[in-house]
N, C-alpha and C positions, 0 to 999 in steps of 0.2 A: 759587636757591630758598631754601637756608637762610640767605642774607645777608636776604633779605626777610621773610621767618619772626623773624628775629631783632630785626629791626627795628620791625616791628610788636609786638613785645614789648614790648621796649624803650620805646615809645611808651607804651602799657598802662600800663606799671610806674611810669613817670614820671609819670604823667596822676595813677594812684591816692594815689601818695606823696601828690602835692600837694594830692590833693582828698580826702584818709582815708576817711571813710565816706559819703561823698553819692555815690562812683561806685556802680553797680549800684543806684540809689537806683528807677529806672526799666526794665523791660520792655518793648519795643513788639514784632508779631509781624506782617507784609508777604507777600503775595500778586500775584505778578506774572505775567502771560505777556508775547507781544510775538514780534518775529523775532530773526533773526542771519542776516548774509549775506557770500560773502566776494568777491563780485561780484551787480549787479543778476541776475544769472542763476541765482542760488545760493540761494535767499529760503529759512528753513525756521523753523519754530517752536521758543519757547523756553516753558519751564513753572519757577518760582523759588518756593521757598516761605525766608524768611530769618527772624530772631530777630536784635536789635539792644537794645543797652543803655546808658547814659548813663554816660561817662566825666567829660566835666564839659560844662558849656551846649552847648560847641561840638561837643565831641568822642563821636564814638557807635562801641563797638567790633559788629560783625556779626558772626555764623556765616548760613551757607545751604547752602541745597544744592536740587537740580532736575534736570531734562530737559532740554537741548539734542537738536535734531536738526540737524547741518550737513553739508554737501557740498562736496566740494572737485571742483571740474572735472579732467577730465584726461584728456587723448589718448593712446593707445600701444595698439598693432596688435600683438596677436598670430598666430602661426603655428606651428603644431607639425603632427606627424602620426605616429600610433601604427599597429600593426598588428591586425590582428583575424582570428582560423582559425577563426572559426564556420560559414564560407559552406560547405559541402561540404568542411573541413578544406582549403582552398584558402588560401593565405595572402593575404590580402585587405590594401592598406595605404592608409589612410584621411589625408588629410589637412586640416587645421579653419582656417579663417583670422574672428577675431571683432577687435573695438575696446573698450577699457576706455575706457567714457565717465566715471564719475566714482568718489570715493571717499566713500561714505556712512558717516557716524559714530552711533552711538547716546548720548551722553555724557551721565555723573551726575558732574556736579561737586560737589565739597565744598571749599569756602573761609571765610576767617578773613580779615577785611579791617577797618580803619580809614575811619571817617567825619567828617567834616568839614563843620559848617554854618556858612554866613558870617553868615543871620542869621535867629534864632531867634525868627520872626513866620508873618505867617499866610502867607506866599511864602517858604518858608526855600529857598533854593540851596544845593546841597555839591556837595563834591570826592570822590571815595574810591579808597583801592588796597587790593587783595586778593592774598592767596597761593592758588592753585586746585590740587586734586587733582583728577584726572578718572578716573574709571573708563571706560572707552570701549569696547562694542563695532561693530567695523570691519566694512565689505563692500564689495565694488567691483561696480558695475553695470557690465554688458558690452552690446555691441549681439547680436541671434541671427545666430549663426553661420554661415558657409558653409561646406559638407562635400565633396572630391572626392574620389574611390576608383580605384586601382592596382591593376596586380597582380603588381608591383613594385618594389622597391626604389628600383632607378633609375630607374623612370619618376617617384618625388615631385623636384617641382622641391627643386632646390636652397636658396630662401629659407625652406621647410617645416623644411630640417634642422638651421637656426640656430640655438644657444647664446638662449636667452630669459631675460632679467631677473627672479629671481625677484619678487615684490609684498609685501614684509612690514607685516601690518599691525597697529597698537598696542595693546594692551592697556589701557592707562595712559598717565599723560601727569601733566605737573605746569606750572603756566603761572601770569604776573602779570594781574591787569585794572586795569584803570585809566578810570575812569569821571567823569563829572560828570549831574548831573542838580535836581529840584527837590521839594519837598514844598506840599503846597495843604491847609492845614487847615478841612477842611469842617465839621467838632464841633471842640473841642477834644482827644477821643481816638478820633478818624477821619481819615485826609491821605490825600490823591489823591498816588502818588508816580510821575515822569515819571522816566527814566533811559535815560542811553545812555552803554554802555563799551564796551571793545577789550582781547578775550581776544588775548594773546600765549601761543603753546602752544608748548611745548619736544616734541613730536610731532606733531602734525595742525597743520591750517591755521591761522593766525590770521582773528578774525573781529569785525566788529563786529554790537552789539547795540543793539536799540531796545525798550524794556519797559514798560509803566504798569500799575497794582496801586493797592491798599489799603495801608497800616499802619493797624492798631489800638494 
């Protein structure tokens, strides 16, 4: 992460050397929603609000930031079983068997990316890579339950008293994207902008995206 941090600098620095005072010559400000999915079965919405500026013709450096919501599929059977003395102080031992169907994410990414236009007309194509922080809150969806009751110890079967994997889930995350997509300029300071990239996340799932918006 900090070798691509660095790199996108780097890129910056050299753009501006070369180009002195015409970089930052320009503002443009993009609006996009769209999905992200990490199989056809995964589909979930994306919400992008981004700030981009003119390094020189080709080159545009981005900040954004937005709303993802993604899902990551995933199987695993639980089984546990607790006891309970509430029945007539009678020791009661209960035992739960559910399925973790998937892991839902909340994610506010904030990224610093490089863009790249091949050419600077009314269809302009680009390339782009981005350094992404992700804020993320996690939760795992379960199927409902099944409950059986003992009265005890050893009547809970034996797969009830098994050692279970704890679920830790991320707080944060830090990840590259790497996208290509297109700009349609409808006014000269109006572009229909089409895009689709591939979040690689050093925590959660990787996933691609499909997004179309405005720049002003």
């Amino acid at each position: 992460m900090k070798r691509i941090l660095f790199i996108l600098s780097f890129i910056s620095f050299n753009v501006l050397v070369a180009q002195g005072n015409k970089a930052f010559s320009r503002f443009n400000i993009g609006f996009y929603c769209g999905i992200n999915f990490y199989n056809p079965n995964s589909i979930r919405g994306d919400l992008l609000g981004e700030i981009n500026t003119s390094l020189i013709s080709s080159f545009k450096l981005r900040l954004s930031t937005g709303y993802f919501k993604e899902i990551q599929p995933y199987s695993y059977t639980v089984m546990r079983y607790y006891e309970n003395n509430s029945i007539d102080t009678i020791p009661v031992f209960f035992a739960t068997k559910y399925n973790l169907i998937s892991k839902n994410y909340d994610v506010f990414p904030f990224t610093l990316g490089i863009q790249y236009n091949f050419i600077c007309d009314i269809l302009s194509p680009y390339i782009m890579i981005d350094a992404v922080y992700n804020i993320i809150n996690a939760s795992i969806k379960t199927s409902p339950p099944e409950t059986w009751s003992y009265s005890s110890i050893d009547e809970v079967p034996d797969e009830f008293k098994r050692e279970h994997r704890s679920e830790k889930l991320p707080g944060h995350s830090y990840g590259i994207i790497l996208g290509v997509g297109t700009l349609y300029y409808i006014l000269p300071q109006l572009s229909l902008n089409i895009r689709y990239f591939f979040k690689y996340d050093s925590e959660i799932v990787n996933t691609h995206h499909i997004i179309i918006g405005i720049n002003l």
